[in-house]
N, CA, C and O atoms as a GROMACS GRO file, in nm:
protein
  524
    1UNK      N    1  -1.126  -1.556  -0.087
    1UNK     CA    2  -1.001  -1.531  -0.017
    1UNK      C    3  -0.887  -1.530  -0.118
    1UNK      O    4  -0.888  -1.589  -0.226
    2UNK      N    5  -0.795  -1.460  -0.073
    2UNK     CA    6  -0.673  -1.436  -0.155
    2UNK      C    7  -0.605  -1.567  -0.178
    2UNK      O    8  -0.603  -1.648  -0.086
    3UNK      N    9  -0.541  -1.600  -0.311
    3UNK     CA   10  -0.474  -1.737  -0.326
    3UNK      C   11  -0.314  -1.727  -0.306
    3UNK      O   12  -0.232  -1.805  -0.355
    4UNK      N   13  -0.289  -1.627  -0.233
    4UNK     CA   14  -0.145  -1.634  -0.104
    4UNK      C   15  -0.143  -1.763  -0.015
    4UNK      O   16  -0.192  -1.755   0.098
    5UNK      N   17  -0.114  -1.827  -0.039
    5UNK     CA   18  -0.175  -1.954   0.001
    5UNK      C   19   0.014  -1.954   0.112
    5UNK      O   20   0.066  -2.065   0.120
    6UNK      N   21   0.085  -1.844   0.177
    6UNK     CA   22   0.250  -1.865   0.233
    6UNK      C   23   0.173  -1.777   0.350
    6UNK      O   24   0.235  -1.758   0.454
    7UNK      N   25   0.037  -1.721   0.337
    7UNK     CA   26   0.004  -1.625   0.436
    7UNK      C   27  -0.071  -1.714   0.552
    7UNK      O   28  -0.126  -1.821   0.528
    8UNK      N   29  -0.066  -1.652   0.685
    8UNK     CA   30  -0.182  -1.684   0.782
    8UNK      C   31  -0.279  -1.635   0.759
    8UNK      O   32  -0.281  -1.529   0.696
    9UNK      N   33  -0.431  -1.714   0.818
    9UNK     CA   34  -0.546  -1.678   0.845
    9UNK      C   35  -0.538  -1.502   0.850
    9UNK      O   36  -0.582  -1.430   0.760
   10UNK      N   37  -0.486  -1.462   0.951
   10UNK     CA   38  -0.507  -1.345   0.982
   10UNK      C   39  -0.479  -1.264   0.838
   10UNK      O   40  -0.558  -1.202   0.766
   11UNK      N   41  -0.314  -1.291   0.823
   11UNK     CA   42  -0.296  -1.239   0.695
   11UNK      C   43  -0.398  -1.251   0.563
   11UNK      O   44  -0.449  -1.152   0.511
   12UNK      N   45  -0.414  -1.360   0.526
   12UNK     CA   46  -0.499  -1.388   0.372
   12UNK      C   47  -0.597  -1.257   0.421
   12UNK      O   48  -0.583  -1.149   0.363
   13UNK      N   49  -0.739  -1.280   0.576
   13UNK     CA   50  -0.826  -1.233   0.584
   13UNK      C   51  -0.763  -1.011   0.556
   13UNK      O   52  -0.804  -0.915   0.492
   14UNK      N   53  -0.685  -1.031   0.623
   14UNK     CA   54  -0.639  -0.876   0.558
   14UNK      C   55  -0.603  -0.857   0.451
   14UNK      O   56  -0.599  -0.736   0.431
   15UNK      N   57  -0.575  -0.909   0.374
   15UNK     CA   58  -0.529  -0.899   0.231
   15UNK      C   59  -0.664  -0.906   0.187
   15UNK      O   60  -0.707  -0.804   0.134
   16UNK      N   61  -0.739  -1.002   0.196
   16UNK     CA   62  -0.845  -0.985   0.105
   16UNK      C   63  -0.921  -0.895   0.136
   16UNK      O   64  -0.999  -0.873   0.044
   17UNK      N   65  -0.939  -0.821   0.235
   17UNK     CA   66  -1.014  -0.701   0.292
   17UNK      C   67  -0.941  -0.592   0.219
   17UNK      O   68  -1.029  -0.511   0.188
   18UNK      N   69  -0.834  -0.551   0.179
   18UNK     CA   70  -0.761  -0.492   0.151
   18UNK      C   71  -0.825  -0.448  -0.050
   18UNK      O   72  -0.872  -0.350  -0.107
   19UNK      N   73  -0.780  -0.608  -0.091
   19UNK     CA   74  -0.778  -0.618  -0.186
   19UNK      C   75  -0.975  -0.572  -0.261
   19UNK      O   76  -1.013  -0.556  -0.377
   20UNK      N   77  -1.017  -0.568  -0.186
   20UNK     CA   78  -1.174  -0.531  -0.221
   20UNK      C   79  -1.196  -0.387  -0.193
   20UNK      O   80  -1.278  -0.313  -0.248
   21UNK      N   81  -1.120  -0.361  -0.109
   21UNK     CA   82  -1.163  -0.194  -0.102
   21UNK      C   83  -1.156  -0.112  -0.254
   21UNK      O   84  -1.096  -0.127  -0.360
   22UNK      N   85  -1.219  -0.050  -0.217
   22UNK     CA   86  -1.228   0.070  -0.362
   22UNK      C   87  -1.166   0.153  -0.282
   22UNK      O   88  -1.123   0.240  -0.358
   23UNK      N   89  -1.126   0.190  -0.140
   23UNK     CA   90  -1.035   0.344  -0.130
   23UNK      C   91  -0.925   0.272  -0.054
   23UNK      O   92  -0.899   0.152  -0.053
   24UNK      N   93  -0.876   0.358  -0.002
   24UNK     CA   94  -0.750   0.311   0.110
   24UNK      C   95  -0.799   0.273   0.236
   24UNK      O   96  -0.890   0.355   0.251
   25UNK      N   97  -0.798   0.197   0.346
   25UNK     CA   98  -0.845   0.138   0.446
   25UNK      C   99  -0.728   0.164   0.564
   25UNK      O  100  -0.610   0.129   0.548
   26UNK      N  101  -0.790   0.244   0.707
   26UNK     CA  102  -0.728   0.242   0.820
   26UNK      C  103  -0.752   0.086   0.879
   26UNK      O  104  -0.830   0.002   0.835
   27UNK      N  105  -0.653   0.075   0.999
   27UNK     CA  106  -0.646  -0.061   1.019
   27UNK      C  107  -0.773  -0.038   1.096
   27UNK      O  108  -0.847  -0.130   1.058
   28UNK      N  109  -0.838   0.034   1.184
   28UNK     CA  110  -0.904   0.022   1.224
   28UNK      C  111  -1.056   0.009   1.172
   28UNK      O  112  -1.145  -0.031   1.246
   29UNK      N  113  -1.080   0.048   1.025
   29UNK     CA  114  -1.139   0.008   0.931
   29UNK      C  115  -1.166  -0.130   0.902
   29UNK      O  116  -1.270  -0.194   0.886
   30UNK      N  117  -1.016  -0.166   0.898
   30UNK     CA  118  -0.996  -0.314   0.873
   30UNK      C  119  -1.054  -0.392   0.991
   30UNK      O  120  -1.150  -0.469   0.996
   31UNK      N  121  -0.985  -0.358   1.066
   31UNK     CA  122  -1.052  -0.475   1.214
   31UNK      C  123  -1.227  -0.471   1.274
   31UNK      O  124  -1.283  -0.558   1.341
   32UNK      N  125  -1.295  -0.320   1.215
   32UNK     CA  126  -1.442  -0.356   1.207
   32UNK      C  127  -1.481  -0.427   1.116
   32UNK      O  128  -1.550  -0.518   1.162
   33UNK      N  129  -1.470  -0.431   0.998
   33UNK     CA  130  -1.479  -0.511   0.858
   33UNK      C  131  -1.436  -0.696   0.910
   33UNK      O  132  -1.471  -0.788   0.836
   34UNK      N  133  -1.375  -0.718   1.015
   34UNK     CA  134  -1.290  -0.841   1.016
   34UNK      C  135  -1.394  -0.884   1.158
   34UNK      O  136  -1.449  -0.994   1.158
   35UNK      N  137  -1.409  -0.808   1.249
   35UNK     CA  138  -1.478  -0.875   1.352
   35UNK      C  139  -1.561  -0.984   1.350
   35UNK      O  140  -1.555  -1.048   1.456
   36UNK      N  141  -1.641  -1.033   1.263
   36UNK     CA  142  -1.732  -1.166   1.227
   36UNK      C  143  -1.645  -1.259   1.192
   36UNK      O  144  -1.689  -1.370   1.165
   37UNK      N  145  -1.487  -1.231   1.184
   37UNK     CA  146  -1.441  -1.338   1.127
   37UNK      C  147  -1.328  -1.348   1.237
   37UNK      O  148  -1.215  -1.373   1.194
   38UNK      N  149  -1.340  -1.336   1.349
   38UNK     CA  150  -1.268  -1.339   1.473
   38UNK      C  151  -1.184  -1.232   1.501
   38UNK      O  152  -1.130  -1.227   1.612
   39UNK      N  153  -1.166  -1.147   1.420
   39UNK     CA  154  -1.057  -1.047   1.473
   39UNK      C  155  -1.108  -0.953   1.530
   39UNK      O  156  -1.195  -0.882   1.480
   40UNK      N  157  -1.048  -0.937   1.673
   40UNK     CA  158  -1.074  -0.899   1.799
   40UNK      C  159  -0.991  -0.754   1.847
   40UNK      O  160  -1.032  -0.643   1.880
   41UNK      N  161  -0.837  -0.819   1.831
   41UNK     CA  162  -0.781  -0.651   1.819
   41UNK      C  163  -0.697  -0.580   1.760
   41UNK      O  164  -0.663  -0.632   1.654
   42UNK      N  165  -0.652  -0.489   1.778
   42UNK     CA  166  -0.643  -0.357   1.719
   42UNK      C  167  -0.471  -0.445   1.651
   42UNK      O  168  -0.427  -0.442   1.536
   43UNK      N  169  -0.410  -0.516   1.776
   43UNK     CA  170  -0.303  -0.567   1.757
   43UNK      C  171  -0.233  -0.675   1.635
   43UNK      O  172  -0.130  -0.687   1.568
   44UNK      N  173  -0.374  -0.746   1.661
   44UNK     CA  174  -0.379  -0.870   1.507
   44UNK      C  175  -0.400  -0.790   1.395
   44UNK      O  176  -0.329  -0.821   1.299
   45UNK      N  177  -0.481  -0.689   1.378
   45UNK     CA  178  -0.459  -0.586   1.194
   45UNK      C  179  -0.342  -0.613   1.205
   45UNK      O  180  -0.294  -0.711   1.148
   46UNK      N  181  -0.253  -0.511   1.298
   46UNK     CA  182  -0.144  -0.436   1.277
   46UNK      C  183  -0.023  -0.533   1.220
   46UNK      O  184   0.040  -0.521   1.115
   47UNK      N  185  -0.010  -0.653   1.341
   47UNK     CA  186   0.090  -0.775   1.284
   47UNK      C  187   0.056  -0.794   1.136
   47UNK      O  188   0.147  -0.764   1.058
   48UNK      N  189  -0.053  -0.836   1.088
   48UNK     CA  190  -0.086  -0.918   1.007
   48UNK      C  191  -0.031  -0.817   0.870
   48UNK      O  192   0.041  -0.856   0.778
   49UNK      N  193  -0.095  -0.662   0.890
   49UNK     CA  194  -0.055  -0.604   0.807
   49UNK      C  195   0.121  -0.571   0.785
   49UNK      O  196   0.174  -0.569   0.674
   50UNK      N  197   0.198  -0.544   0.923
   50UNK     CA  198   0.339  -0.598   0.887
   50UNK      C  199   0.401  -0.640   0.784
   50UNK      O  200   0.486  -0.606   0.702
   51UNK      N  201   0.308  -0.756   0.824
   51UNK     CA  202   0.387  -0.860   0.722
   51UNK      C  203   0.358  -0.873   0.593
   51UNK      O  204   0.429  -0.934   0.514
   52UNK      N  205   0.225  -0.802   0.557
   52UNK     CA  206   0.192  -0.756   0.432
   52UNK      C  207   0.243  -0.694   0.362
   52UNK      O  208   0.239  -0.720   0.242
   53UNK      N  209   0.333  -0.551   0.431
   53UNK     CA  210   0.374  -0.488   0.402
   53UNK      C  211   0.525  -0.501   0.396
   53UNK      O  212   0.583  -0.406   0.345
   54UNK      N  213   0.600  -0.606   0.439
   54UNK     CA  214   0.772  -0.641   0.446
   54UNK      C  215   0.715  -0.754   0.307
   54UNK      O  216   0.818  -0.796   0.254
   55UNK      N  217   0.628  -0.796   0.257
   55UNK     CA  218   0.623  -0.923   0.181
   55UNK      C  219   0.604  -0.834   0.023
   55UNK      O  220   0.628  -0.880  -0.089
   56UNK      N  221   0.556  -0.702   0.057
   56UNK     CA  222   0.525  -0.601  -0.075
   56UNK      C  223   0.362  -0.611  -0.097
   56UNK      O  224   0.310  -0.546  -0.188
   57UNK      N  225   0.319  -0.656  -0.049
   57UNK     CA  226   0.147  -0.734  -0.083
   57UNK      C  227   0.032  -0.628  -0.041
   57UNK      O  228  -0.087  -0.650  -0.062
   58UNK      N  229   0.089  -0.494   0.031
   58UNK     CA  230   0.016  -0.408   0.074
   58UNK      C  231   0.146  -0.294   0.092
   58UNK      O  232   0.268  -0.310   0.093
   59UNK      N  233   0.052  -0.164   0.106
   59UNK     CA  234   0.136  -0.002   0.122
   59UNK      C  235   0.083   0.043   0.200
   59UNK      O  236  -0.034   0.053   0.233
   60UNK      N  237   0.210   0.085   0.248
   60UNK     CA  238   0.100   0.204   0.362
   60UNK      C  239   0.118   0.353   0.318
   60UNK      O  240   0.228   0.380   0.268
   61UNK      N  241   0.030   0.451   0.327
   61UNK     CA  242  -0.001   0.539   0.231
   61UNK      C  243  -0.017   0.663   0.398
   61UNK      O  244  -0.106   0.690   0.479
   62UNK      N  245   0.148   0.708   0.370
   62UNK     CA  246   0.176   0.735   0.530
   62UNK      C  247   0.104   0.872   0.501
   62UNK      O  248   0.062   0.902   0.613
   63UNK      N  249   0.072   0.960   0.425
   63UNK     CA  250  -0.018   1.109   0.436
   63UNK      C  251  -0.140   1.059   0.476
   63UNK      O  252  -0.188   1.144   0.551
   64UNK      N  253  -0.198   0.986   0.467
   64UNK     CA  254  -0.342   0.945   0.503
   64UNK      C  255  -0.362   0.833   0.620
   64UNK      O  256  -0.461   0.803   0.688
   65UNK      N  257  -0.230   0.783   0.618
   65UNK     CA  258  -0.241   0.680   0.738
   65UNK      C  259  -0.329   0.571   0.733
   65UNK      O  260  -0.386   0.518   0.829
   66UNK      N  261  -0.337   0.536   0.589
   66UNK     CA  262  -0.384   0.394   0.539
   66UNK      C  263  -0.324   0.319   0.443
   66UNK      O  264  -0.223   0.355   0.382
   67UNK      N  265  -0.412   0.164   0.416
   67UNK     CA  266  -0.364   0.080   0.361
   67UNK      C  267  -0.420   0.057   0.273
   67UNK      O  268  -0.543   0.065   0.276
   68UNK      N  269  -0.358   0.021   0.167
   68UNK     CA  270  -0.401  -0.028   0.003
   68UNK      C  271  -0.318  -0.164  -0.029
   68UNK      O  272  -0.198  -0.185  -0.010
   69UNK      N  273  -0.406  -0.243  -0.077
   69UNK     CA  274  -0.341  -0.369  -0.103
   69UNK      C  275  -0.222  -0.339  -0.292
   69UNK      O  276  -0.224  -0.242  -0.368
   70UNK      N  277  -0.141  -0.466  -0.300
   70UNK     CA  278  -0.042  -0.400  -0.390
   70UNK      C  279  -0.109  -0.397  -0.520
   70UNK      O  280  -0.135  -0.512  -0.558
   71UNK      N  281  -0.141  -0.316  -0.592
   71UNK     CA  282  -0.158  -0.289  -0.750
   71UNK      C  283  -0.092  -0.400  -0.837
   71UNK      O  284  -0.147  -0.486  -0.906
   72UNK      N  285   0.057  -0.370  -0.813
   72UNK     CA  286   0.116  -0.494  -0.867
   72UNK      C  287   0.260  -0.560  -0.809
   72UNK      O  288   0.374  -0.515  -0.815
   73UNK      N  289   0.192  -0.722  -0.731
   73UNK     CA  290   0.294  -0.738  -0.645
   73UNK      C  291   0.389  -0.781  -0.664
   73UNK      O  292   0.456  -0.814  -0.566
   74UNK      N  293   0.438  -0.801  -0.782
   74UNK     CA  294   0.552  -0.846  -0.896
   74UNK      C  295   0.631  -0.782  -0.942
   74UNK      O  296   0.726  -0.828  -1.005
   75UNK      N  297   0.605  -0.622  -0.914
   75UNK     CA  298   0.677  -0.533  -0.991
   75UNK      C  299   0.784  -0.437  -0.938
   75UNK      O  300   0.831  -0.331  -0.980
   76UNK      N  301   0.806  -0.521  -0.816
   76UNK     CA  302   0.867  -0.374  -0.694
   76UNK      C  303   1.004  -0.389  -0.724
   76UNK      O  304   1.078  -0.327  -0.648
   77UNK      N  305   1.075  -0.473  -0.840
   77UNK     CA  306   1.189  -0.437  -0.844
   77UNK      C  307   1.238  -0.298  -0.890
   77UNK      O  308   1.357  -0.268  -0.896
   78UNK      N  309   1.138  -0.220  -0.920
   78UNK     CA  310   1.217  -0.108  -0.971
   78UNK      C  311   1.243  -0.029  -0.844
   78UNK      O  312   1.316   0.061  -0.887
   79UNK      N  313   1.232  -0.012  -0.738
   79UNK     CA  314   1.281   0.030  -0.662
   79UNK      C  315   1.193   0.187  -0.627
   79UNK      O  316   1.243   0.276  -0.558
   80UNK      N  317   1.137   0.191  -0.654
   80UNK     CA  318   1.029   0.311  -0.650
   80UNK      C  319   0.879   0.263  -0.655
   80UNK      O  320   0.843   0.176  -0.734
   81UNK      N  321   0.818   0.307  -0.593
   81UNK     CA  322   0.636   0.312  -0.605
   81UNK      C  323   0.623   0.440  -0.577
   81UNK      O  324   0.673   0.504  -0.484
   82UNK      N  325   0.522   0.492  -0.702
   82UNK     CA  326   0.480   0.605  -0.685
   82UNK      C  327   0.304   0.579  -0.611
   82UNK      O  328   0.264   0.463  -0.600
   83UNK      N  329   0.231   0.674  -0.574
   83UNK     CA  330   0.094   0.696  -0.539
   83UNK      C  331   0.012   0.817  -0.578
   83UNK      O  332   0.000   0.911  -0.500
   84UNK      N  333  -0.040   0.816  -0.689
   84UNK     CA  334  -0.180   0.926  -0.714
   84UNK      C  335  -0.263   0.878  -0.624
   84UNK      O  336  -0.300   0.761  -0.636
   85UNK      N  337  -0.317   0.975  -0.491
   85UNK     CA  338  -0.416   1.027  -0.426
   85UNK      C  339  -0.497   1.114  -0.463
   85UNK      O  340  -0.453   1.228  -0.474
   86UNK      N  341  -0.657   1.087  -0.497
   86UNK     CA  342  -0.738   1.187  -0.500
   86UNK      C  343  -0.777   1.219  -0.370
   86UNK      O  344  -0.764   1.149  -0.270
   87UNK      N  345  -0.850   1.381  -0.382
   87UNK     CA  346  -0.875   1.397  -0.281
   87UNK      C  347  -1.038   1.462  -0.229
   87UNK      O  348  -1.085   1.529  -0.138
   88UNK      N  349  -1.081   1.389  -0.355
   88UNK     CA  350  -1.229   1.423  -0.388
   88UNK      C  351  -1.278   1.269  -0.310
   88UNK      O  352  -1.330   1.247  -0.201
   89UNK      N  353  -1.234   1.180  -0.418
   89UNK     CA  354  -1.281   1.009  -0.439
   89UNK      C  355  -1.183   0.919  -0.342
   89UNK      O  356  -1.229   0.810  -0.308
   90UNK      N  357  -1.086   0.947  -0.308
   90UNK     CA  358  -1.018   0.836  -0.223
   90UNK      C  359  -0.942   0.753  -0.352
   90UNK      O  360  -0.891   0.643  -0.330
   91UNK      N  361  -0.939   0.799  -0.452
   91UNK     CA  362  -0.904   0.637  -0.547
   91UNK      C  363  -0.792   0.645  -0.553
   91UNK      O  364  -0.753   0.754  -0.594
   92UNK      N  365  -0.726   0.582  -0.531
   92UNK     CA  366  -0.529   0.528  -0.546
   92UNK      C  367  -0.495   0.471  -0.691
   92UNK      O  368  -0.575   0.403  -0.755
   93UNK      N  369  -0.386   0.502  -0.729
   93UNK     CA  370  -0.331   0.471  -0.846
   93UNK      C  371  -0.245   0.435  -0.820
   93UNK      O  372  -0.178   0.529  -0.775
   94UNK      N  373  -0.179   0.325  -0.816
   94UNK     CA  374  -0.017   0.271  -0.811
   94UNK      C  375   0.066   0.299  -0.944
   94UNK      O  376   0.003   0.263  -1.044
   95UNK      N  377   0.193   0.355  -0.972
   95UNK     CA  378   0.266   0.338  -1.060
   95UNK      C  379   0.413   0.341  -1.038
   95UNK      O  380   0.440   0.376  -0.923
   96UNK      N  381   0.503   0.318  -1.104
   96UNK     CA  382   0.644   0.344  -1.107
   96UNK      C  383   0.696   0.406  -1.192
   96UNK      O  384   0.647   0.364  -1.297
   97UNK      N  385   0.795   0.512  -1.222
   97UNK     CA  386   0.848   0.588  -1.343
   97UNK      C  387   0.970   0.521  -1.313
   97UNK      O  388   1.016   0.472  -1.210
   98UNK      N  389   1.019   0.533  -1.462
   98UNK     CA  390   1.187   0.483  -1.427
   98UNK      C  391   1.282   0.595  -1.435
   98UNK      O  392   1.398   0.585  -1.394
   99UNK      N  393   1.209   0.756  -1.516
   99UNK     CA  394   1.322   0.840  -1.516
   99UNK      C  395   1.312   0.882  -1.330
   99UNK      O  396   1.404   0.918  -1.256
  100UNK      N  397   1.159   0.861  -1.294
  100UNK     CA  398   1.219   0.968  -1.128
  100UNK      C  399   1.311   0.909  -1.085
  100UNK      O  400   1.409   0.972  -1.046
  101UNK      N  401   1.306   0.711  -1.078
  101UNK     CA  402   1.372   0.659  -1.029
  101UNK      C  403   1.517   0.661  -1.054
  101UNK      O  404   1.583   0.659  -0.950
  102UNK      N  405   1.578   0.663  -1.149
  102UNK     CA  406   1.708   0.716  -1.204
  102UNK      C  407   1.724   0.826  -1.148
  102UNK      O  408   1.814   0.825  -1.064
  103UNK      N  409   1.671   0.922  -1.162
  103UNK     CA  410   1.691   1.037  -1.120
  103UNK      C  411   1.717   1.048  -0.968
  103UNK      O  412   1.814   1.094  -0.906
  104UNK      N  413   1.604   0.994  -0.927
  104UNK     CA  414   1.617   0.959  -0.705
  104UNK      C  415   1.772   0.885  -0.694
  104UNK      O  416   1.853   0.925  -0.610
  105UNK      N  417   1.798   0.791  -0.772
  105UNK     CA  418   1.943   0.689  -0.742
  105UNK      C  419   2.019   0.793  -0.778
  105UNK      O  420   2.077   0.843  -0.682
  106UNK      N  421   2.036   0.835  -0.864
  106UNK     CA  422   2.160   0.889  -0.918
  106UNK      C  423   2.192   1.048  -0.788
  106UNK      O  424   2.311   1.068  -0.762
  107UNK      N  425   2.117   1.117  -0.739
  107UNK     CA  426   2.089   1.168  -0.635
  107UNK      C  427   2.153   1.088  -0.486
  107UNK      O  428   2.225   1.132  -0.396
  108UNK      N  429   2.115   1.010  -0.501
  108UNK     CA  430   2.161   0.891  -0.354
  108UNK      C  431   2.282   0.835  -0.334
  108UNK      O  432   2.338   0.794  -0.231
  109UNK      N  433   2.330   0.841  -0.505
  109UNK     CA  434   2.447   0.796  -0.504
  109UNK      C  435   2.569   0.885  -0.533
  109UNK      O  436   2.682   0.840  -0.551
  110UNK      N  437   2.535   1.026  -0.535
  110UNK     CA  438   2.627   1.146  -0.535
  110UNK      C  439   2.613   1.215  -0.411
  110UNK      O  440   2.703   1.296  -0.387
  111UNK      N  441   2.491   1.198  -0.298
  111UNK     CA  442   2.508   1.191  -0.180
  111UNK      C  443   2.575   1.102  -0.097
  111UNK      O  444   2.613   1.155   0.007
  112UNK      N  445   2.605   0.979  -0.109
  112UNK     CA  446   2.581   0.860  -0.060
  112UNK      C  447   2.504   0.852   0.029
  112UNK      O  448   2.544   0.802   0.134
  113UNK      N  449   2.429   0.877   0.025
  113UNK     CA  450   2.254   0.809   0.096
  113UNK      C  451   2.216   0.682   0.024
  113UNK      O  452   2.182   0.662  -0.093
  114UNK      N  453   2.236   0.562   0.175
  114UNK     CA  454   2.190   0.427   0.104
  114UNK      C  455   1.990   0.422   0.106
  114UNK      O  456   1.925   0.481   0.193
  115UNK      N  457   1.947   0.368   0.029
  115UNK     CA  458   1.811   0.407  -0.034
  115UNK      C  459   1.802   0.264  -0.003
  115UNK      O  460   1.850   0.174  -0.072
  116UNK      N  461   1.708   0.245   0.156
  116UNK     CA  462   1.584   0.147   0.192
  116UNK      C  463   1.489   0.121   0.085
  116UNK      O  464   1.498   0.033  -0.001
  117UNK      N  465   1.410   0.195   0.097
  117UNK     CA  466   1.286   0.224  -0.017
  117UNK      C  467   1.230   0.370  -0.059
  117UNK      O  468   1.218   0.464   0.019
  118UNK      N  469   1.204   0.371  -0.180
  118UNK     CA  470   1.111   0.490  -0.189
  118UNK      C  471   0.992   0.506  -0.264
  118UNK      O  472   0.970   0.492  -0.385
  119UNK      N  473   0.911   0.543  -0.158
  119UNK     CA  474   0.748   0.573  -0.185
  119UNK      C  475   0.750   0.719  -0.205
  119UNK      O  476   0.814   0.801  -0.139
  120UNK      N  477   0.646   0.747  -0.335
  120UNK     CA  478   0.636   0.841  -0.339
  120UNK      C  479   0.481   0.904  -0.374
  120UNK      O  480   0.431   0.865  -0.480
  121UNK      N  481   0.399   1.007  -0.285
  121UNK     CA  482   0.291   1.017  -0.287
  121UNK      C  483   0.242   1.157  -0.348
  121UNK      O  484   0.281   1.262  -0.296
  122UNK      N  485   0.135   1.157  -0.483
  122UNK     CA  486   0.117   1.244  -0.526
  122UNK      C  487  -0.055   1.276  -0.506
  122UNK      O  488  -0.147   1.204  -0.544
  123UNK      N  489  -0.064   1.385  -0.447
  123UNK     CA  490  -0.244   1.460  -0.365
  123UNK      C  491  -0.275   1.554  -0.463
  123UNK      O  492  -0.209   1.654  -0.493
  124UNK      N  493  -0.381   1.516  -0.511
  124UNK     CA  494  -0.480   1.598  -0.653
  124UNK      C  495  -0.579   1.531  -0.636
  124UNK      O  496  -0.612   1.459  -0.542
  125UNK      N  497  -0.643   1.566  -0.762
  125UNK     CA  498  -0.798   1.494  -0.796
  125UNK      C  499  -0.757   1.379  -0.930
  125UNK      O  500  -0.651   1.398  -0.991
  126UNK      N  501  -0.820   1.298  -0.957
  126UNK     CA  502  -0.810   1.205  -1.042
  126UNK      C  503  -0.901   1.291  -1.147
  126UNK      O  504  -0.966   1.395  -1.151
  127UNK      N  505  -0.863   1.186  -1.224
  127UNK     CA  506  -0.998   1.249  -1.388
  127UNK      C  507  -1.109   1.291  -1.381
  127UNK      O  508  -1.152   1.400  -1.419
  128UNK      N  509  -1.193   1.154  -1.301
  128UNK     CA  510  -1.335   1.180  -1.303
  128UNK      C  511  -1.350   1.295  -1.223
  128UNK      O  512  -1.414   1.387  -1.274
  129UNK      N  513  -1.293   1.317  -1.078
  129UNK     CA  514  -1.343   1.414  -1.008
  129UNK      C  515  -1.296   1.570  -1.037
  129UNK      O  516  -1.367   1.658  -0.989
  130UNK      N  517  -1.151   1.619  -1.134
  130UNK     CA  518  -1.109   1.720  -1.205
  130UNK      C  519  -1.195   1.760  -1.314
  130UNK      O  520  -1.201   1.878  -1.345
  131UNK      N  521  -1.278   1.654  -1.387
  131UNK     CA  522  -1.393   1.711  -1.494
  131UNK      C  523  -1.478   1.809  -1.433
  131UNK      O  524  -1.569   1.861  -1.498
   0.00000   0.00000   0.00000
């Protein structure tokens, strides 16, 4: 189990389900994977993941309509997460650039568009599956 030791049951058990996947995981993925360990419905993923996701500890990876636990959950001050999606393998890449991100602010702030968050998702093939 995850050593989030500020999370609930429900939470840790999604995080660590999360955190083992090799692709991105629908919640409903999640809640068959969780059933032996009491989770029953569709409703408890969803909370649990919430709060995963307001805490930074998970993404939701809205073109595919799944979840990936965080790459790195320490690092979200830059204000951008990017996402490489393959679309061979499922494999996720988390990263951040700092010129897009400059580039996105400086944009936001000659609009004045106040900037919640920004995710940004990129659909190709990764290495192995482009060879």
């Amino acid at each position: 189990m995850s050593a989030h030791t500020d999370l609930t049951r429900n939470q840790s058990l999604v995080l660590d389900r999360l955190e083992k996947a090799e692709t991105p995981m629908s919640a409903y993925a999640i809640l068959d994977q969780l059933r032996d360990d009491g989770l029953r419905a569709p409703l408890q993923i969803y909370r649990a993941l919430d709060k995963l996701l307001d805490m930074g500890l998970a993404h939701r990876l809205e073109s595919i309509n799944a979840f990936v636990a965080c790459a790195h959950p320490h690092c979200h001050a830059s204000g951008l997460i990017a996402f490489a999606i393959c679309e061979k393998c499922g494999q996720v890449s988390e990263f951040s650039d700092e010129i897009v991100r400059d580039r996105l602010a400086g944009w936001a702030d000659r609009e004045g568009f106040v900037v919640n968050r920004t995710t940004m998702e990129i659909r190709g093939n990764c290495r192995a599956c482009a060879a």
